[in-house]
MMTF fields as JSON, N, C-alpha, C and O atoms, coordinates in Angstrom:
{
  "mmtfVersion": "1.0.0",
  "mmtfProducer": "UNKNOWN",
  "numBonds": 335,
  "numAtoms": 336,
  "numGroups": 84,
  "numChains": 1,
  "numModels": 1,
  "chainsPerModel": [1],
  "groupsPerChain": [84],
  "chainIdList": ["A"],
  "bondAtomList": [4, 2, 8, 6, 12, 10, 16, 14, 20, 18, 24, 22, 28, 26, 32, 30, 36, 34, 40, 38, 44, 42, 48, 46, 52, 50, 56, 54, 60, 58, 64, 62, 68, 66, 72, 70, 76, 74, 80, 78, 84, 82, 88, 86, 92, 90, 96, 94, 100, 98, 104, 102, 108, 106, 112, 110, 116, 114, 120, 118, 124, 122, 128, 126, 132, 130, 136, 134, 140, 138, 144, 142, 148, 146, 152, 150, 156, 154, 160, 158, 164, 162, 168, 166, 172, 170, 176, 174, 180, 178, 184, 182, 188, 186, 192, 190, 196, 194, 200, 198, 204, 202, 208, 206, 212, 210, 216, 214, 220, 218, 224, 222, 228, 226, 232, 230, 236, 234, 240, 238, 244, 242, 248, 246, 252, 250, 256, 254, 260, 258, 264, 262, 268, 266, 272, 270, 276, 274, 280, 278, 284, 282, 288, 286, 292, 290, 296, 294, 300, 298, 304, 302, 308, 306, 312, 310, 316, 314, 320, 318, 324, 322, 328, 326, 332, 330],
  "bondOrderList": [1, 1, 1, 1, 1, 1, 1, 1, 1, 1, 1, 1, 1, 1, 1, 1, 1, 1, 1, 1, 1, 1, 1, 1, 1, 1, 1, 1, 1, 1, 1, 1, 1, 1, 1, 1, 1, 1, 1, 1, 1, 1, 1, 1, 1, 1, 1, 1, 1, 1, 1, 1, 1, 1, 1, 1, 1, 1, 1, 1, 1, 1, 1, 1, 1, 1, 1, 1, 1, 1, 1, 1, 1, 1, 1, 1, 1, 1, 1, 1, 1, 1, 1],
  "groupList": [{"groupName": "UNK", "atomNameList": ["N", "CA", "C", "O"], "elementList": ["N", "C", "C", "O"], "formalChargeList": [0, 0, 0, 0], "bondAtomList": [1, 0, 2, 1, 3, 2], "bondOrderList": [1, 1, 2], "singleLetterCode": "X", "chemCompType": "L-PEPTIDE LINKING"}],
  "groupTypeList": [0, 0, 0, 0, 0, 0, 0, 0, 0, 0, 0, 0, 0, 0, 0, 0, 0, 0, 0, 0, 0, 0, 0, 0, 0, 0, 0, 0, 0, 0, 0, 0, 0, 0, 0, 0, 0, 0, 0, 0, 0, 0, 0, 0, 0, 0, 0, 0, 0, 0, 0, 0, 0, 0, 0, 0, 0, 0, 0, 0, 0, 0, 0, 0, 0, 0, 0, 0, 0, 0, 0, 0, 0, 0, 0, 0, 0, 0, 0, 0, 0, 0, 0, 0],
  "groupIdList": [1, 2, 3, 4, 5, 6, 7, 8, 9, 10, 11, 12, 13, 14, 15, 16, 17, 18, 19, 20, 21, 22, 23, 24, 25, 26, 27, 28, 29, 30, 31, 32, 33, 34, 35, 36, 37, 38, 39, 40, 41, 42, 43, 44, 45, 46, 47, 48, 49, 50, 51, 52, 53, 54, 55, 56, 57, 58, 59, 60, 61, 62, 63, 64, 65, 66, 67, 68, 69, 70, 71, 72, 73, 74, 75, 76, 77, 78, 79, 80, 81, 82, 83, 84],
  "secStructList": [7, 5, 7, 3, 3, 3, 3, 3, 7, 1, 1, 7, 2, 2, 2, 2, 2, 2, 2, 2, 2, 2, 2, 2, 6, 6, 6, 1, 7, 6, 6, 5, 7, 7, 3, 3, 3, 3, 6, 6, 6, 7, 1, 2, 2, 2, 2, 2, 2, 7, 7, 7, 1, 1, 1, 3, 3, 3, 3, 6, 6, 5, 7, 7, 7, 5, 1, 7, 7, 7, 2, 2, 2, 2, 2, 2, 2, 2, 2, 2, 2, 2, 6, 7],
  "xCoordList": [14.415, 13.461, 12.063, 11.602, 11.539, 10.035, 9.061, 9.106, 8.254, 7.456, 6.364, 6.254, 5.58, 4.121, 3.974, 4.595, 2.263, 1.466, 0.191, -0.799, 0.303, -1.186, -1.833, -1.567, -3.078, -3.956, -4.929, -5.433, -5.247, -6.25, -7.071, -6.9, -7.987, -9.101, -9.106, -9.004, -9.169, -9.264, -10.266, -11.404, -9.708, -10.712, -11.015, -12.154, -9.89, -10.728, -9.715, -8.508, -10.217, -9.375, -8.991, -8.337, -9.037, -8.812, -7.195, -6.148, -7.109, -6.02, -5.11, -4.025, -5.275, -4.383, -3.452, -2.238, -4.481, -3.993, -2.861, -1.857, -2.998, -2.161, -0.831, 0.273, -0.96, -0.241, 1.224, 2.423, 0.539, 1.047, 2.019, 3.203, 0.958, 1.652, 3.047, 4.198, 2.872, 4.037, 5.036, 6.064, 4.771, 5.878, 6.875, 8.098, 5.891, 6.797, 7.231, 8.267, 6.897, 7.859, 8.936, 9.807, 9.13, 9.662, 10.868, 11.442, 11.567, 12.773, 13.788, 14.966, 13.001, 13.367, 13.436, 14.075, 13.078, 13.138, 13.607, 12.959, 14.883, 15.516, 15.06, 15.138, 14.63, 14.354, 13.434, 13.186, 12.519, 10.92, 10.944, 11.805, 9.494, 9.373, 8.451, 8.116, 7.645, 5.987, 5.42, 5.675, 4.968, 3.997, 2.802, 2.052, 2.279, 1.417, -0.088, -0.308, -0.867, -1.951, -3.431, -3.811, -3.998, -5.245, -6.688, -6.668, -7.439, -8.222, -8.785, -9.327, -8.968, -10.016, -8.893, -9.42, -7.804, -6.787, -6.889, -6.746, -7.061, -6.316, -7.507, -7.65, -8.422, -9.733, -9.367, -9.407, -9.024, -8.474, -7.731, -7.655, -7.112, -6.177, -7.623, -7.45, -8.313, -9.723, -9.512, -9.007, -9.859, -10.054, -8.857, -8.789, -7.829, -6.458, -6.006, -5.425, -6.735, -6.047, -7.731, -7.637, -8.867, -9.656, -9.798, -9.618, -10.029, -9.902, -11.367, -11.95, -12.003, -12.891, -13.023, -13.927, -12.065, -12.499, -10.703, -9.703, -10.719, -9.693, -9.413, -10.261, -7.743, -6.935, -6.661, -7.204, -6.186, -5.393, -4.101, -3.414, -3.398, -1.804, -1.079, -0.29, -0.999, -0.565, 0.962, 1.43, 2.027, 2.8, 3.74, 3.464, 4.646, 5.518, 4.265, 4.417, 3.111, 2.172, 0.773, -0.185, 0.403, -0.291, -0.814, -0.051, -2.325, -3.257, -2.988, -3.655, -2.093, -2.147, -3.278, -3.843, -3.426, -4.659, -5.217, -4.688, -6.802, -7.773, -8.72, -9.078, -8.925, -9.729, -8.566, -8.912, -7.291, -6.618, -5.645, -5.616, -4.227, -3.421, -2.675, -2.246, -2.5, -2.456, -0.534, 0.155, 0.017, 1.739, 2.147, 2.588, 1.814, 2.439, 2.528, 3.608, 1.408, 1.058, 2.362, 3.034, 2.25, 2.754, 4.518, 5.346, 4.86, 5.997, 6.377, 7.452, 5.758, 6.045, 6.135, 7.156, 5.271, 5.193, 6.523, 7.117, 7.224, 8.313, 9.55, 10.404, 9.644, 10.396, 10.411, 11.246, 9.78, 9.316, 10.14, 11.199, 9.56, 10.104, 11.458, 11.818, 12.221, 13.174, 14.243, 15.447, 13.415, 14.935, 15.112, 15.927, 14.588, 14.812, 13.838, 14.065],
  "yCoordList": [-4.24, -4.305, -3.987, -4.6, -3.226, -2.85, -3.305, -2.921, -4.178, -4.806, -3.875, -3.118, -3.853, -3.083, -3.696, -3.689, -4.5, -5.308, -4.08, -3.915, -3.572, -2.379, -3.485, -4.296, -3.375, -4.085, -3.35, -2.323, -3.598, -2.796, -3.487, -4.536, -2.434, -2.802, -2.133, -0.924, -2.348, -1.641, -0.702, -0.744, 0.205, 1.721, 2.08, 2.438, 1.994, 3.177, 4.282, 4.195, 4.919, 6.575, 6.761, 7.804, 6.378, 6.22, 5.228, 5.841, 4.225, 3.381, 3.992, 4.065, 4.597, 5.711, 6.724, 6.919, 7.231, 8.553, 7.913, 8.583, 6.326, 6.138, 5.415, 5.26, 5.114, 4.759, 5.744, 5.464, 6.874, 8.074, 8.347, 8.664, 8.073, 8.807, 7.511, 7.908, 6.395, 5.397, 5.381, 4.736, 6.297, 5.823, 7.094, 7.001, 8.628, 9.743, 9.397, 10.028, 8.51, 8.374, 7.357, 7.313, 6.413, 5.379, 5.213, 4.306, 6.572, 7.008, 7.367, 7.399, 7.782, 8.168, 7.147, 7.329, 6.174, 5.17, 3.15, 2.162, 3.558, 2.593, 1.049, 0.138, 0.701, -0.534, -0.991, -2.197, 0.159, -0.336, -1.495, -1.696, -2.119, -3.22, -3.31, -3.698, -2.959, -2.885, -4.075, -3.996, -4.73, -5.187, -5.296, -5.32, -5.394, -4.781, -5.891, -6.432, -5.959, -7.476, -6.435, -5.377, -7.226, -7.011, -8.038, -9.217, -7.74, -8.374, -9.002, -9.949, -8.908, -8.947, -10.976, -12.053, -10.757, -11.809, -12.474, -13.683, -12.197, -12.655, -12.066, -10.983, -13.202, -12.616, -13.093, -12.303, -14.099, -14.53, -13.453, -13.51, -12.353, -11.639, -10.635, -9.857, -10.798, -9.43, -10.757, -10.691, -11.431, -12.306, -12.853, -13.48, -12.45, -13.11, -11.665, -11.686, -10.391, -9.164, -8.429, -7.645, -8.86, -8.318, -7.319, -6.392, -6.825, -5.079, -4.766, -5.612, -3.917, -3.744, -2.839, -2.977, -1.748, -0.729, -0.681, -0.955, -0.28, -0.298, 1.241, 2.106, 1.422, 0.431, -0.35, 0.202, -1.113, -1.934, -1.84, -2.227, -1.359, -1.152, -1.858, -1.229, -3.03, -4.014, -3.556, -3.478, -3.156, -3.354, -4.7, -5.13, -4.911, -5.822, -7.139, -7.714, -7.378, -8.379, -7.819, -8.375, -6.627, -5.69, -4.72, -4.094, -4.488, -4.064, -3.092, -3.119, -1.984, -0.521, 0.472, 0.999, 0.556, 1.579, 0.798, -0.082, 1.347, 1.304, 2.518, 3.609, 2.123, 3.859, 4.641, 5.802, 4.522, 5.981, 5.835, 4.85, 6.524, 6.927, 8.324, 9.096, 8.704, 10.268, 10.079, 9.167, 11.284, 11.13, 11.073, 10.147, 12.436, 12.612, 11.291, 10.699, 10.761, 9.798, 8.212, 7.41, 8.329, 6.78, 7.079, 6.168, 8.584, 9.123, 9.134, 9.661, 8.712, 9.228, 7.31, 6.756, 6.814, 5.233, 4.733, 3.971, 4.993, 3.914, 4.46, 3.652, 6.101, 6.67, 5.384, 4.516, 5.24, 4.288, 3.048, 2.652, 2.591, 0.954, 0.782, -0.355, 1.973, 2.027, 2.639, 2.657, 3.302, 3.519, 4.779, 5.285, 5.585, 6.768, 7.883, 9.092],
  "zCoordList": [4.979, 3.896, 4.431, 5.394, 3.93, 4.233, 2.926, 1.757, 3.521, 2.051, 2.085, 3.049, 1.173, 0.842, -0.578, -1.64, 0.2, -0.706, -1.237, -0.523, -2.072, -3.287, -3.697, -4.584, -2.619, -2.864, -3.997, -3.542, -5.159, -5.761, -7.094, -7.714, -7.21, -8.293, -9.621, -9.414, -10.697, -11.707, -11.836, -11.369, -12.556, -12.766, -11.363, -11.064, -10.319, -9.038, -8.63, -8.407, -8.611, -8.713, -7.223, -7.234, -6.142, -4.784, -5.267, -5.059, -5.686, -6.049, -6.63, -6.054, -7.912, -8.567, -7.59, -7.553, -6.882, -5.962, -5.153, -4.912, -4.609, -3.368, -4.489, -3.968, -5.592, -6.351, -6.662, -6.648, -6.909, -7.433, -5.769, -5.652, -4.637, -3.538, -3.293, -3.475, -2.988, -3.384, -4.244, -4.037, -5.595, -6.138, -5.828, -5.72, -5.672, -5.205, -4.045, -3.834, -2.914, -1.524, -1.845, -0.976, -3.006, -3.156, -3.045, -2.442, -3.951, -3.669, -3.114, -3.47, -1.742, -0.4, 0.257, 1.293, 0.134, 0.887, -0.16, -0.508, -0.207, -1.066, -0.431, -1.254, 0.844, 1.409, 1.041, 1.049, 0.515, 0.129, -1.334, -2.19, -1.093, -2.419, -2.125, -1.006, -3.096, -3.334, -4.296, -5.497, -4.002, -4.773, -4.963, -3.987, -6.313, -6.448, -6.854, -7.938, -5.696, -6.495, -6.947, -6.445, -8.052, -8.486, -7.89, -8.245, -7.339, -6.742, -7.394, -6.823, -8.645, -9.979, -9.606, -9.328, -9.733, -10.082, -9.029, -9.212, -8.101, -6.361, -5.661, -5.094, -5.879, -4.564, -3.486, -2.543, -3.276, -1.646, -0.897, 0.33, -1.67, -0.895, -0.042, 0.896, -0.38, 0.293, 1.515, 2.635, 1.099, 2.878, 3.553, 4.61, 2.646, 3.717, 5.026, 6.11, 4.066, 4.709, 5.677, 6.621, 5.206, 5.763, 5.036, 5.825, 3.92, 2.982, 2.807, 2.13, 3.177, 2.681, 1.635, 0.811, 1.564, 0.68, -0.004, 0.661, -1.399, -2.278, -2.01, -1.793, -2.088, -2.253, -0.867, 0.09, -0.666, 0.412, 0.626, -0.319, 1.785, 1.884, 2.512, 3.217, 2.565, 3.526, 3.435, 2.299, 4.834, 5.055, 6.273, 7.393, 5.5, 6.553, 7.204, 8.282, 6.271, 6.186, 6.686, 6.15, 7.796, 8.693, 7.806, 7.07, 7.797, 6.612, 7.348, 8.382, 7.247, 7.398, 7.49, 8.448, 6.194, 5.219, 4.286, 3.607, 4.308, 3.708, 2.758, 3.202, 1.715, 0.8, 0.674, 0.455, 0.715, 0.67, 1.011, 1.75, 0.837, 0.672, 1.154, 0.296, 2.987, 3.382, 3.001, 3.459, 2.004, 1.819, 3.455, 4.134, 3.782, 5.43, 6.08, 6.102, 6.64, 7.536, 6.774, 7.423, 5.604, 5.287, 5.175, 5.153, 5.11, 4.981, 6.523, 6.811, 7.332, 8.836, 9.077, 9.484, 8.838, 8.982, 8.375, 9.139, 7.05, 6.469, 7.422, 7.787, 7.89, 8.851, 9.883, 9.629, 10.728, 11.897, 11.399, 11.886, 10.495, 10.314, 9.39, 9.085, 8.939, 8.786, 9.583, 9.329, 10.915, 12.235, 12.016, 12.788, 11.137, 11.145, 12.246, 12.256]
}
């Protein structure tokens, strides 16, 4: 199982983009389970993960990425932690 916590804020177009890039890799990778928090809801999560800039990609608990969303790079990362 590979977790990924979308850390994000309403109305930010940086969040959307990595949204869009998650759900097209999602498929490919059946282990994944994303969830998804709103900061607006869950401010503690900015200081449990350290985030400064939205979105936030916390995988397997480890704040990955910050501002953004690269497909390649996170398509090369779930490779890694799924053994492939």
């Amino acid at each position: 199982m590979i977790d990924v916590l979308f850390i994000t804020v309403p109305n930010c177009a940086q969040c959307a983009k990595a949204k869009r890039v998650i759900e097209k890799v999602q498929p490919d990778f059946p282990e994944l389970k994303v969830e998804y928090v709103d900061v607006t809801e869950h401010p503690e999560i900015l200081q449990q993960y350290r985030v400064l800039s939205a979105p936030g990609i916390v995988i397997n608990g480890t704040l990955e990425y910050t501002g953004g969303l690269d497909e390649t790079a996170f398509r090369e990362r779930l490779k890694k932690l799924s053994g492939g």
